[in-house]
ROSE-4610 file (N, C-alpha, C; in Angstrom, 1 decimal, always signed):
// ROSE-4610
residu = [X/X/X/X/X/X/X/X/X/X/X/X/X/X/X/X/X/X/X/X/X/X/X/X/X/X/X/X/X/X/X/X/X/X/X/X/X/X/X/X/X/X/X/X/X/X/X/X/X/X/X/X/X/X/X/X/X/X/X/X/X/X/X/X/X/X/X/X/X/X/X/X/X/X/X/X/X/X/X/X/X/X/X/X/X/X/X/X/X/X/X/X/X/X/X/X/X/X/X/X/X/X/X/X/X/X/X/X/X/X/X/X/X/X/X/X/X/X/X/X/X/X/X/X/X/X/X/X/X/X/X/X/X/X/X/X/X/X/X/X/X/X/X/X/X/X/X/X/X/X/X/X/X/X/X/X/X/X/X/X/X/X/X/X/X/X/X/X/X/X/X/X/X/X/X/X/X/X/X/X/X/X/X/X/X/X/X/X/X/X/X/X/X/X/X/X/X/X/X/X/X/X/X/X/X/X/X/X/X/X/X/X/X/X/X/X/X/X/X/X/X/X/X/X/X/X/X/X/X/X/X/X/X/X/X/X/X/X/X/X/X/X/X/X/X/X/X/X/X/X/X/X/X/X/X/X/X/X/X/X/X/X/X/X/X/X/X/X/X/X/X/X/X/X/X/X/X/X/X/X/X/X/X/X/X/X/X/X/X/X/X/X/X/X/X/X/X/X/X/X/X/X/X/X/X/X/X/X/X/X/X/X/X/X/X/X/X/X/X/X/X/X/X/X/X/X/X/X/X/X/X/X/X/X/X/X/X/X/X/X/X/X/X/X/X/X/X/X/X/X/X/X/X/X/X/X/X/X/X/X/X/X/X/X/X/X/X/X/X/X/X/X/X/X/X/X/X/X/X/X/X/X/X/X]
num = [1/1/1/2/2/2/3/3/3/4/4/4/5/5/5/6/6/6/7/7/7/8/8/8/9/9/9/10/10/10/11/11/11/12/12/12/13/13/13/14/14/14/15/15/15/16/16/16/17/17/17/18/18/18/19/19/19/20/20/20/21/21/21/22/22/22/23/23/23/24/24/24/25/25/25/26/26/26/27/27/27/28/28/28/29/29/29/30/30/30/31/31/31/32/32/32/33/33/33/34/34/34/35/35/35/36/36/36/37/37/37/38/38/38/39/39/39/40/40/40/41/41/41/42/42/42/43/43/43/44/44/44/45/45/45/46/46/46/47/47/47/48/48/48/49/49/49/50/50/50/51/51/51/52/52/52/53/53/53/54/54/54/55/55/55/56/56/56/57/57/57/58/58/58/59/59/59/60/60/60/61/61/61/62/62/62/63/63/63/64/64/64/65/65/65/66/66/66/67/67/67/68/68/68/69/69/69/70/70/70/71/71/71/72/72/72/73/73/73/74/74/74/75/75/75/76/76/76/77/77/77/78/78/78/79/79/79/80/80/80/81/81/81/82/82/82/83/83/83/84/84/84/85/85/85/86/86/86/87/87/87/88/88/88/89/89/89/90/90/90/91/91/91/92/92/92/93/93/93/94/94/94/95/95/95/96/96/96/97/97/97/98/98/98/99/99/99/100/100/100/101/101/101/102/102/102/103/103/103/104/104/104/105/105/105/106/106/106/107/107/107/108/108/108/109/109/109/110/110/110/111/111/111/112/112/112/113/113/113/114/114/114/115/115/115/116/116/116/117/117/117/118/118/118/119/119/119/120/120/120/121/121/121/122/122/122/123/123/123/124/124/124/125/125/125/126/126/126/127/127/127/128/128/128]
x = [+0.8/+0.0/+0.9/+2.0/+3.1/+3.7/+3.3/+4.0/+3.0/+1.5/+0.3/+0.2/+0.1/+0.5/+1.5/+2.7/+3.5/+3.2/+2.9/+2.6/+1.3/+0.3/-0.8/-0.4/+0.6/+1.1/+1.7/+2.2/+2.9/+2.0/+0.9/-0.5/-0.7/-0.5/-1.1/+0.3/+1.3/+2.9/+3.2/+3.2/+3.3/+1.9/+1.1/-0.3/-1.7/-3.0/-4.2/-3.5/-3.8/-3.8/-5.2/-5.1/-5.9/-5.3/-5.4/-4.6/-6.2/-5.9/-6.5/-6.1/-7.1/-6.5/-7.3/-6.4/-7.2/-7.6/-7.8/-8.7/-9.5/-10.4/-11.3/-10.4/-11.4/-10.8/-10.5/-11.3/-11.5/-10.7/-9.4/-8.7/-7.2/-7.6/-6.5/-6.4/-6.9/-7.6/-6.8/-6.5/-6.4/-4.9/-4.6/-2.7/-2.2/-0.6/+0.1/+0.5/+1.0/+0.7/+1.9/+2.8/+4.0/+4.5/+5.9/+6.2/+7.6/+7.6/+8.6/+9.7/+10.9/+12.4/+12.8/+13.4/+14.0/+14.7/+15.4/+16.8/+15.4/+14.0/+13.4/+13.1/+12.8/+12.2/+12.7/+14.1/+15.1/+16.0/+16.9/+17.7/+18.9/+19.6/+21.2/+22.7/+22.4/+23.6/+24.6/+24.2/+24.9/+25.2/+24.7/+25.1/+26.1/+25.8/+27.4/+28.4/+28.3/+29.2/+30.0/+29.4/+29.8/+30.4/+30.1/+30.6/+32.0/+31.9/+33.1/+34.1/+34.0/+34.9/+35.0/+34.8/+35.1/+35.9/+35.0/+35.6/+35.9/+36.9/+37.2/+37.0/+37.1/+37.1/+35.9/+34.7/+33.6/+32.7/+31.8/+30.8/+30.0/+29.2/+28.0/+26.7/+26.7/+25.7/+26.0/+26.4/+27.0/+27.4/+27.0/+27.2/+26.0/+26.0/+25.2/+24.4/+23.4/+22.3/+21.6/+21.1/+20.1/+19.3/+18.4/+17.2/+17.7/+18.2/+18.3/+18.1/+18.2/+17.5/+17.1/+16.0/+16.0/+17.8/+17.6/+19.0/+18.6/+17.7/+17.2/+17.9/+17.3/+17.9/+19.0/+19.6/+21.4/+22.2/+22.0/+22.6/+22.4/+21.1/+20.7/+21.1/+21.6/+22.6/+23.8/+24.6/+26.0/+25.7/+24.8/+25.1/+25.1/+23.8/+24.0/+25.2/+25.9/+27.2/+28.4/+28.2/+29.2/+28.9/+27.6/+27.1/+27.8/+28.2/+28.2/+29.2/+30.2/+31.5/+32.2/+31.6/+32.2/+32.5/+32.2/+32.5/+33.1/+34.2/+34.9/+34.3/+34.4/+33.8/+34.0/+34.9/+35.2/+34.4/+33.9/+32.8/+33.9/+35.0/+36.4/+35.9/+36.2/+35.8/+36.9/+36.0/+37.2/+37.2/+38.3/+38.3/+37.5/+36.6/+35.2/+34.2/+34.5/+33.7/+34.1/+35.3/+35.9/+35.7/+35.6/+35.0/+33.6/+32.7/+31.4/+31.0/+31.7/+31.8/+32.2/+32.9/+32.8/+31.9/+31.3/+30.0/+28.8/+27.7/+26.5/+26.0/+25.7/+24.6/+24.5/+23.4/+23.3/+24.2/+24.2/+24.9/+24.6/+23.6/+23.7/+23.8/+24.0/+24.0/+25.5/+25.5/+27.5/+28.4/+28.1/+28.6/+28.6/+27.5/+26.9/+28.3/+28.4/+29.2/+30.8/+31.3/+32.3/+32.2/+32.1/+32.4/+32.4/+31.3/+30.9/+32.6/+33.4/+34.2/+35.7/+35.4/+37.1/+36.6/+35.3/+35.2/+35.3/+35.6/+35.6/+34.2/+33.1/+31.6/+31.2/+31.6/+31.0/+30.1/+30.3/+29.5/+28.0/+27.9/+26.6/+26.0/+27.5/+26.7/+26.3/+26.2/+25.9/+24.9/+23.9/+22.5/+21.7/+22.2/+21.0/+20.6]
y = [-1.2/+0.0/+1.3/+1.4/+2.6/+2.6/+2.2/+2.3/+2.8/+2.6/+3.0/+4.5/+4.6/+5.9/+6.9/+6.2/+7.2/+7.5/+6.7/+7.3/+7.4/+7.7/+8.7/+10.2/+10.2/+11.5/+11.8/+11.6/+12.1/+12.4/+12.4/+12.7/+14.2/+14.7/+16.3/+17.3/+16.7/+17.2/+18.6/+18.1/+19.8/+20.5/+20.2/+20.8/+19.9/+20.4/+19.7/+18.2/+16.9/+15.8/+15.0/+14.3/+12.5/+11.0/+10.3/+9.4/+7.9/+7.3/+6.1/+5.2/+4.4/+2.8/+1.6/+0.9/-0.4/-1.6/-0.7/-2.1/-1.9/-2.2/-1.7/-1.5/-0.6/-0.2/-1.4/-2.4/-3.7/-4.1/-4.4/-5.0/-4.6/-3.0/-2.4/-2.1/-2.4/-2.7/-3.9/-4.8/-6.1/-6.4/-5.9/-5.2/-5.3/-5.9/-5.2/-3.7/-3.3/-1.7/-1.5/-2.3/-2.3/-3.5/-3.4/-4.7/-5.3/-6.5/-7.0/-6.4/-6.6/-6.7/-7.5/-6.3/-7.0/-8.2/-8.2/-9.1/-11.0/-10.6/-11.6/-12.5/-11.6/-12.2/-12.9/-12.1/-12.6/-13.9/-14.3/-15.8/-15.0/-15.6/-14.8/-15.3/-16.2/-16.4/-15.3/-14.4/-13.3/-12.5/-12.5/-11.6/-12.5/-13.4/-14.6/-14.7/-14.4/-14.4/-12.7/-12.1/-10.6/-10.8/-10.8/-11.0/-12.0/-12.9/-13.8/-13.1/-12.5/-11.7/-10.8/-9.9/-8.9/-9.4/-10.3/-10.9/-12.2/-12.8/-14.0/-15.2/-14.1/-15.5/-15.2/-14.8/-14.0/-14.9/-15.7/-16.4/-15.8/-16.0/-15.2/-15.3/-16.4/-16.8/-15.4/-14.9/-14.1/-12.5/-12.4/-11.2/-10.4/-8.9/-7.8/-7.2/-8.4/-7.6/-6.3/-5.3/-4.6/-5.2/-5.8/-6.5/-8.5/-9.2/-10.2/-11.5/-12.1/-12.9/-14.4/-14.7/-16.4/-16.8/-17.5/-18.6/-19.9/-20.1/-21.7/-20.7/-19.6/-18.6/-18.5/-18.5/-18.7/-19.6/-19.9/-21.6/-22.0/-21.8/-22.9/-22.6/-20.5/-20.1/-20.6/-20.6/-21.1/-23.0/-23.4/-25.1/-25.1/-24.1/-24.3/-23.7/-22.8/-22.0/-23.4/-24.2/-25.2/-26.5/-26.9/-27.5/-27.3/-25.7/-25.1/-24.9/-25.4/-24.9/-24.1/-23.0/-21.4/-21.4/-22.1/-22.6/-24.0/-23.8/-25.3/-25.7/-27.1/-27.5/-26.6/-26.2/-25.2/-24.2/-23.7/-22.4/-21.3/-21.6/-20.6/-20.2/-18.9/-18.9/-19.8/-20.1/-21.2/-20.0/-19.9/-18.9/-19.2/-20.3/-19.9/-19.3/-18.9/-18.3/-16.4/-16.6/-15.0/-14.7/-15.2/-15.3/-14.7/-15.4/-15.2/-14.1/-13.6/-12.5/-11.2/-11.5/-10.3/-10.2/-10.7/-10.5/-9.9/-9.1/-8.4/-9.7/-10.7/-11.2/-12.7/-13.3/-14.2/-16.1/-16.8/-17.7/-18.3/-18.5/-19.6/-19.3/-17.9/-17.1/-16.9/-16.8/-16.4/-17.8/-18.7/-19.6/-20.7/-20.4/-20.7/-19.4/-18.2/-17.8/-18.0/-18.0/-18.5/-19.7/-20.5/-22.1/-22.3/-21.2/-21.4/-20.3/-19.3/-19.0/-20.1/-20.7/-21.2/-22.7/-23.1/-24.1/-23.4/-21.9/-21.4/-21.5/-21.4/-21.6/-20.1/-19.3/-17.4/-17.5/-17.4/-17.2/-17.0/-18.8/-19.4/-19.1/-19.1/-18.9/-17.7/-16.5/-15.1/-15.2/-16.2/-15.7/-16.4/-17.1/-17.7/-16.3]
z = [+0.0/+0.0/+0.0/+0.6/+0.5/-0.8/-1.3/-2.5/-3.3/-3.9/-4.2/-3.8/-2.3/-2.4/-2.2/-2.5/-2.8/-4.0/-5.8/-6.4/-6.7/-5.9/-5.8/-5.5/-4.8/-4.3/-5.4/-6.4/-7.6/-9.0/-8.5/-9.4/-9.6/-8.2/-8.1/-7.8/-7.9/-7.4/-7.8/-9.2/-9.9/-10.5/-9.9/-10.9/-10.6/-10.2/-10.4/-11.2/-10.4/-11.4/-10.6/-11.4/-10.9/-10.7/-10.2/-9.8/-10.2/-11.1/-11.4/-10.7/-10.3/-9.3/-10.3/-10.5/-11.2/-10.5/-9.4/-7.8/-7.5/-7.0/-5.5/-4.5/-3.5/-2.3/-1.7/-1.2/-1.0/-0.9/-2.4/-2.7/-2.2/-1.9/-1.8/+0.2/+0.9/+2.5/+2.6/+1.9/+2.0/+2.0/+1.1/+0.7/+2.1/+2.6/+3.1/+3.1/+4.6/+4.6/+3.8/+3.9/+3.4/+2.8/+1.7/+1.0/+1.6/+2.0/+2.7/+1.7/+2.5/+2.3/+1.5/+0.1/-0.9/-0.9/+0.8/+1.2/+1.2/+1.4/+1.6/+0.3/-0.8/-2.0/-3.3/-2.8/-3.7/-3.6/-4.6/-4.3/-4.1/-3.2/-2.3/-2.8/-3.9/-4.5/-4.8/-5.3/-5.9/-4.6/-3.6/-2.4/-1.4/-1.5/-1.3/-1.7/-3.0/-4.0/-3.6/-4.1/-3.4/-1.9/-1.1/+0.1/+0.6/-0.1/-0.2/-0.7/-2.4/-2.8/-2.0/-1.5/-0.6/+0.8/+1.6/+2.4/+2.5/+2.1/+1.8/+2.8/+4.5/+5.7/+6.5/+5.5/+6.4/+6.2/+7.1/+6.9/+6.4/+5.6/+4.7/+6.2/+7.1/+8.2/+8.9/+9.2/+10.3/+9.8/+8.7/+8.3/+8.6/+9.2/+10.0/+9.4/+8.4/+7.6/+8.1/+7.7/+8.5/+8.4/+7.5/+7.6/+7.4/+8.3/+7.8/+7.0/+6.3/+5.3/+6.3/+5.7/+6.6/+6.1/+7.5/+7.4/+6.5/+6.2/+4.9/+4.2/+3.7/+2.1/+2.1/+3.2/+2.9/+3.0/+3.8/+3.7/+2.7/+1.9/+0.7/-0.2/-0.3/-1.2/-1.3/+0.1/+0.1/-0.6/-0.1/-0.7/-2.2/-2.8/-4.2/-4.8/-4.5/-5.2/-4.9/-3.7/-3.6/-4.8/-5.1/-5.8/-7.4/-7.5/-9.2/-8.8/-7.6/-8.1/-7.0/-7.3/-6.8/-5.5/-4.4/-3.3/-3.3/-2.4/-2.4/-1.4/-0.4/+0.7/+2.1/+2.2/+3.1/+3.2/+2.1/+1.5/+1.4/+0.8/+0.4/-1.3/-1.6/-3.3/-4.1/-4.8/-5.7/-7.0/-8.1/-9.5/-9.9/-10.1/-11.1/-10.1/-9.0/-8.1/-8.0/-7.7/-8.1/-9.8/-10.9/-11.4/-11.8/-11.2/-11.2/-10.3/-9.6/-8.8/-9.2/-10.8/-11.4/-12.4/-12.5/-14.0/-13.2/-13.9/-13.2/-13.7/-13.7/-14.5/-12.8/-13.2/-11.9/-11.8/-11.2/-10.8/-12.0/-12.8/-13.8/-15.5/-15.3/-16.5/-16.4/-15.7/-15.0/-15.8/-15.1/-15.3/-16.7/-17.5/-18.9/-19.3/-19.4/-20.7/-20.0/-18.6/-18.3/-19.1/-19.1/-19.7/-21.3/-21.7/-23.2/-23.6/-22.9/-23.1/-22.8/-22.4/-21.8/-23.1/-23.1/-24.1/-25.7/-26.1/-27.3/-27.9/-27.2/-27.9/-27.6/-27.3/-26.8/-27.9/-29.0/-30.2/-29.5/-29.3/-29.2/-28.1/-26.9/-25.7/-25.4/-26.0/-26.2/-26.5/-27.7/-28.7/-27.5/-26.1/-25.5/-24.7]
């Protein structure tokens, strides 16, 4: 709902406006008042990944979220990056992990043009 009306407030900002809602009120009563924490919705590979690279001897568990993530969502992060590699058993970055720590793109897209590059297929692995 904070979000709704923040941009309801941006209707009349600079000038007489109107502000269309494509709900009922009903529907909009029903809404949280607010929308959880980005840190909640998202998959945390790439903030693992990040964090490792920055701090190499830092448990990803124990790092001083402001808003915390469930511990399933990271843990489950850290197992799958060990699963693909990027983590050795230790949960130390392994180079296809520093690696994948420098690309914007996410853990499976990362690792698809890493590979399609060292195997000489970039071409192809670019048109996916």
């Amino acid at each position: 709902r904070a979000s709704a009306d923040q941009r309801k407030g941006r209707a009349g900002r600079t000038g007489p406006g109107v502000c269309f809602r494509l709900y009922s009120e009903g529907e909009f009563s029903r809404w949280a008042a607010f929308s959880p924490p980005e840190v909640h919705l998202t998959e945390l590979t790439s903030v693992v990944l990040e964090l490792k690279a920055l701090r190499p001897h830092l448990d990803p568990t124990h790092f001083p979220f402001i808003e915390p993530p469930h511990a399933g969502a990271l843990q489950g992060s850290v197992e799958t990056l060990k699963q693909h590699g990027a983590l050795d058993l230790s949960g130390n970055l392994t180079a296809l992990g520093w690696a994948l720590s420098l690309l914007p793109v996410g853990l499976h897209v990362g690792k698809m043009l890493i590979l399609g590059s060292l195997f000489h297929l970039a071409p192809p692995t670019i048109t996916m």
